[in-house]
Residue, then its C-alpha position, 0 to 999 in steps of 0.5 A: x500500500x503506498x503512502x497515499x492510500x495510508x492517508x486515504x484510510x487514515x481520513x476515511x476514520x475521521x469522516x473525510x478523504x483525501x479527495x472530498x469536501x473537509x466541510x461535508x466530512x465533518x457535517x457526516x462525522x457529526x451526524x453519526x457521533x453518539x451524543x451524550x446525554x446531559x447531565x443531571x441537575x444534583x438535587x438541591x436538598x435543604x438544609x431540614x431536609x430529613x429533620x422530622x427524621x433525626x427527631x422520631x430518632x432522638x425522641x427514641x434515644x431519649x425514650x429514658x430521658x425524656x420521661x425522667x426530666x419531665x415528670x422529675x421535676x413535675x414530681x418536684x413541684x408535687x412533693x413541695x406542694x404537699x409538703x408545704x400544706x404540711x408545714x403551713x397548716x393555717x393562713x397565720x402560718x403562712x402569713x407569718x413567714x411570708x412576712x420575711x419575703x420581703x428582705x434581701x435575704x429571702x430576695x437572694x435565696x427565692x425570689x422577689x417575693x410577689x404577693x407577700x401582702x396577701x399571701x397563699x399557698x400557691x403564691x408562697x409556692x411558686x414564689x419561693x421554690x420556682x426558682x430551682x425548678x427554673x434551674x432544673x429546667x434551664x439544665x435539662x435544655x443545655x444538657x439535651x441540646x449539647x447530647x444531641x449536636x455537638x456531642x454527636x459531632x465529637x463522636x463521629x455519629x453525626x459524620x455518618x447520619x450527614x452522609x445521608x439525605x440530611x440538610x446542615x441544619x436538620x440535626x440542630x433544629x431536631x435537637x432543638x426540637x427535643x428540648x422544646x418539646x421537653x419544655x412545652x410538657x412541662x409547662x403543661x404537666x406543671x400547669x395540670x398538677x396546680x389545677x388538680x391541687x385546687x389552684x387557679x387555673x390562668x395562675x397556673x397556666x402562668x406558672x408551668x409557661x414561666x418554668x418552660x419558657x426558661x428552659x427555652x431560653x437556655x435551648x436557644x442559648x445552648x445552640x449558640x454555645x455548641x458552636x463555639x467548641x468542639x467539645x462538648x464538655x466546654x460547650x456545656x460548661x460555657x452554657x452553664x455557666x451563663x446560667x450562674x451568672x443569671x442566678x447570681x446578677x437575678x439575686x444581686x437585683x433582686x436584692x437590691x430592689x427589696x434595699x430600695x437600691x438602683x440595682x432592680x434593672x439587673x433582674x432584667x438581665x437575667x433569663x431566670x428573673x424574666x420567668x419570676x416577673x410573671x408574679x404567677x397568682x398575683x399579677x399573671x403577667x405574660x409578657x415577659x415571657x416574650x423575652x424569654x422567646x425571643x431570647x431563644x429566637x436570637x440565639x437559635x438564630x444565631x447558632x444557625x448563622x455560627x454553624x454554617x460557617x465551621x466545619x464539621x466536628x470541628x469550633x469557630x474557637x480552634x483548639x490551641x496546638x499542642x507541642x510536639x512532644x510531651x514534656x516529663x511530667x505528663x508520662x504518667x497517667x494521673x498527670x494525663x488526668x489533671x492535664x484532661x481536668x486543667x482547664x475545667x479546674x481554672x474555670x470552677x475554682x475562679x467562679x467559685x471563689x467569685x461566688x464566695x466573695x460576693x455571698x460573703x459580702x452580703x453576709x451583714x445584710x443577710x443579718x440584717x434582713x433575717x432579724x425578724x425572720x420567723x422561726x421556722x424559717x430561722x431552724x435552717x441556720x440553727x435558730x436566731x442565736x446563731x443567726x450569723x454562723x448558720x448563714x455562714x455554714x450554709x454557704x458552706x453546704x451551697x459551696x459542697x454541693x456545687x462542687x459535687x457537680x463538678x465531681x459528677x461531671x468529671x465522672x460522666x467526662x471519663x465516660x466520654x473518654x472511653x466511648x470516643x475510643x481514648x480511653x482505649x488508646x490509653x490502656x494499650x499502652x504500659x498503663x492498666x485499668x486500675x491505674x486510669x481509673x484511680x487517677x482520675x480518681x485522684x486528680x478529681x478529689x484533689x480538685x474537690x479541695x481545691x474548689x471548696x479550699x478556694x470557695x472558703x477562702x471567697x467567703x471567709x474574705x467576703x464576710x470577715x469585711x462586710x461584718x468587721x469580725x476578722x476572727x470569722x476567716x479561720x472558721x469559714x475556711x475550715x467550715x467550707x472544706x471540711x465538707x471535702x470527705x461527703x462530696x469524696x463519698x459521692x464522687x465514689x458512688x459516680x466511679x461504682x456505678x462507672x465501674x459498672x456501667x458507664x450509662x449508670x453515672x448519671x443515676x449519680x444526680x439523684x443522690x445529688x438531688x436528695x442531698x440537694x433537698x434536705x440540705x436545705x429544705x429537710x429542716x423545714x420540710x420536717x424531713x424524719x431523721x431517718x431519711x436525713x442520715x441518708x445524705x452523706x452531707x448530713x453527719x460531719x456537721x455544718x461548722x462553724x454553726x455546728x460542731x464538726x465530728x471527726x468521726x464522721x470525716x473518717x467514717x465518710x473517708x473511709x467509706x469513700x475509699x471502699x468504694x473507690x477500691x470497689x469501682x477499681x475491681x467493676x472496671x477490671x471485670x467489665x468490657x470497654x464500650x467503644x461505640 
């Protein structure tokens, strides 16, 4: 074959020859060429798509949960309400108490005391034990909105539902969702239970709406600080830690406004006294409320915006690098445990010592204002003779049962550690289970110390300058730390129950709570001895108002370390849960 019959053949495969017309090649070439198909537009899912989904998904994994929040402190209100037509059999009784809602001091610890001229039982109520359910509710919103979003993301379960036909924002919106709903059921439940004791029904409806619009307020909050961090413990305590500041700038108003000061305005600042403004029973007010929802709105709103600009499992605050290698001193594994507790430990030991200079600043008008408190009310701080070192120790007890939190979520943030696959990377090297656990263990009752040592110190500070009496230093001191063994004993039961099973910790909250409820109602409440002995917080004694046992301080060690040895063994016997 010669060259140009080569060419001939090499045109005729590109639809033109060596003699024809180039033109009518390339329009015959066109002709038979295959054309392919257009592509497909990729579908545009919103970004809810697939929310009504991961909600029936939440609502079941909170099967457990959700009926336990709600109709605990549904159940809350209940037992104080009896209780209350116990204690205050007769409108004088009654009378006679409310009487002190007025001052500083009641003002601080319940409330603005509405409807203290013509009081009720319902008023009497709402008024003074509203508030904790306020803060039981606003807790169950930042601990449910943080399970479902950020702690997702940090266990990587959200990386595989995102896979799926789900909208950016559909995981969010659904856990905002599960906390409305927790909230909207219980406003209603409190709201039926008032109505089934008797009580008016719009006073009542008022009240259940208060406590819920609270928690949504802290809902929409909690959307803002899972953004921030990509942990879910700072995401939290970033959450609660608004809340206490809430607490404290509501009683710091509210005080100021029984004084007759110009500090009444803070009360506004804080989402706790917007939900007390309603004054349920006397006023009925609804608008404030529209605060709280807007509240939730802003945030909410704001936790979207945040979102969209941060990656995956991953905070607009990015974590600080770390060094490339690790210096001497963190090779073992208790020091592995402080560095892991470091910076929720700064975190607690200044706000607890803030707290404990502000409380113990107003120590000489809490005396001022519980000068014609009645006397049933004065058996809480050990009757009128000592007025002063009651109050005192009772700060004590707040400050022991704060750090009792702390204890407990230091348990629960050794849970994580294990679910996300850490604590596994951690024993595959040269350090056992018994070593982990007990230094956890270790370093979390060493930071026990040093929050109640830093509480008493604030407090010692506080209240020797606001009453003049610098001998009070030592005693406060002491008073505050010397709870140090029954929040050990608590800590113990937490580390038993995660030896266990790690899902069992959080049964942890209600020995909190029972301790909670006769430290400082037991008395009041005229809980029966038996049943105050059960709190470990009841037998070492509230010092400087009480005689402190030495006796119980190394019983309760003892036990605390009997149990601590006992959670040891659990963990050695039990599978690790890795997923």
């Amino acid at each position: 074959m010669t060259t140009d019959g080569l060419a001939t053949v090499t045109d005729a495969t590109t639809g033109t020859s060596g003699s024809g017309d180039a033109a009518a090649g390339t329009r015959r070439a066109r002709r038979i060429r295959p054309t392919a198909p257009a592509p497909r537009p990729v579908a545009d899912h919103g970004t809810l798509t697939g929310t009504g989904r991961l909600l029936r998904f939440m609502l079941r994994r909170d099967r457990i949960r959700f009926p336990s929040w709600t109709l605990g402190l549904t159940a809350l209100l209940a037992y104080f309400a009896n209780a209350l037509q116990l204690v205050f059999p007769t409108a004088a009784d009654l009378e006679a108490f409310s009487a002190f809602s007025s001052n500083p001091a009641a003002a601080l610890l319940m409330g603005p005391g509405f409807g203290d001229a013509e009081p009720t039982l319902a008023v009497f109520l709402t008024s003074t034990y509203g508030l904790y359910l306020i803060i039981g509710a606003a807790l169950m919103s930042i601990l449910t909105v943080v399970r479902h979003t950020r702690l997702e993301e940090q266990s990587g379960r959200a990386e595989l539902v995102r896979a799926n036909v789900i909208g950016r924002h559909a995981p969010l919106t659904a856990g905002l969702l599960v906390a409305a709903l927790m909230n909207v059921v219980v406003a209603a439940l409190m709201t039926l239970l008032l109505v089934g004791l008797e009580f008016h029904p719009a006073g009542s409806a008022v009240f259940g709406a208060s406590v819920g619009a609270a928690g949504l307020a802290f809902a929409g909050i909690t959307a803002t600080t899972v953004q921030l961090t990509a942990f879910p413990r700072t995401a939290s305590g970033i959450a609660g830690a608004v809340l206490g500041a809430a607490f404290l700038v509501r009683g710091l108003g509210d005080m100021s406004t029984a004084q007759g000061g110009d500090l009444g305005w803070l009360t506004w600042l804080s989402p706790i006294g917007w939900s007390q403004q309603v004054a349920p029973f006397v006023d009925d007010r609804w608008w404030p409320l529209a605060i709280s929802i807007g509240c939730f709105v802003l945030f909410a709103a704001l936790g979207y915006a945040l979102a969209a600009r941060r990656d995956l499992a991953a905070g607009l605050v990015a974590p600080r690098r770390g060094h490339a290698s690790a210096p001497a001193w963190l090779s073992s594994p208790f020091a592995l445990a402080v560095r892991l507790q470091r910076a929720s430990l700064i975190g607690w030991t200044a706000s607890l010592f803030a707290g404990g200079i502000v409380y113990g600043a107003f120590t000489q008008a809490m005396l001022e204002g519980f000068a014609d408190a009645p006397p049933e009310l004065l058996v809480l701080f050990g009757g009128e003779e000592d007025l002063l070192t009651g109050y005192l120790a009772m700060m004590g007890l707040l400050f022991a049962l704060t750090s009792t939190i702390y204890a407990i979520l230091a348990m629960q943030s050794l849970k994580s550690e294990e679910t996300d696959g850490r604590t596994e990377a951690v024993l595959a090297a040269s350090v056992g289970r018994p070593g982990w656990l007990g230094s956890w263990l270790a370093a979390t009752a060493l930071g026990v110390v040093l929050l109640l040592g830093s509480a008493g110190l604030g407090t010692a500070i506080g209240a020797a300058v606001s009453t003049g009496e610098g001998e009070l230093f030592g005693d406060v001191f002491v008073g505050h730390v010397a709870h140090v063994p029954a929040v050990w004993v608590t800590l113990a039961i937490a580390a038993v129950l995660y030896g266990a099973l790690p899902r069992l910790v959080a049964l942890t909250w209600f020995v909190f709570g029972y301790a909670f409820l006769l430290g400082f109602f037991g008395p009041l409440l005229d809980a029966p001895d038996w049943a105050v002995e059960l709190s470990p917080f009841e037998h070492i004694g509230e010092y400087p108002g009480d005689e402190l046992s030495g006796v119980a301080i190394v019983v309760l060690t003892g036990i605390a370390a009997a149990l601590a040895a006992a959670s040891l063994a659990l963990f050695r016997r039990r599978d690790l849960i890795t997923a």
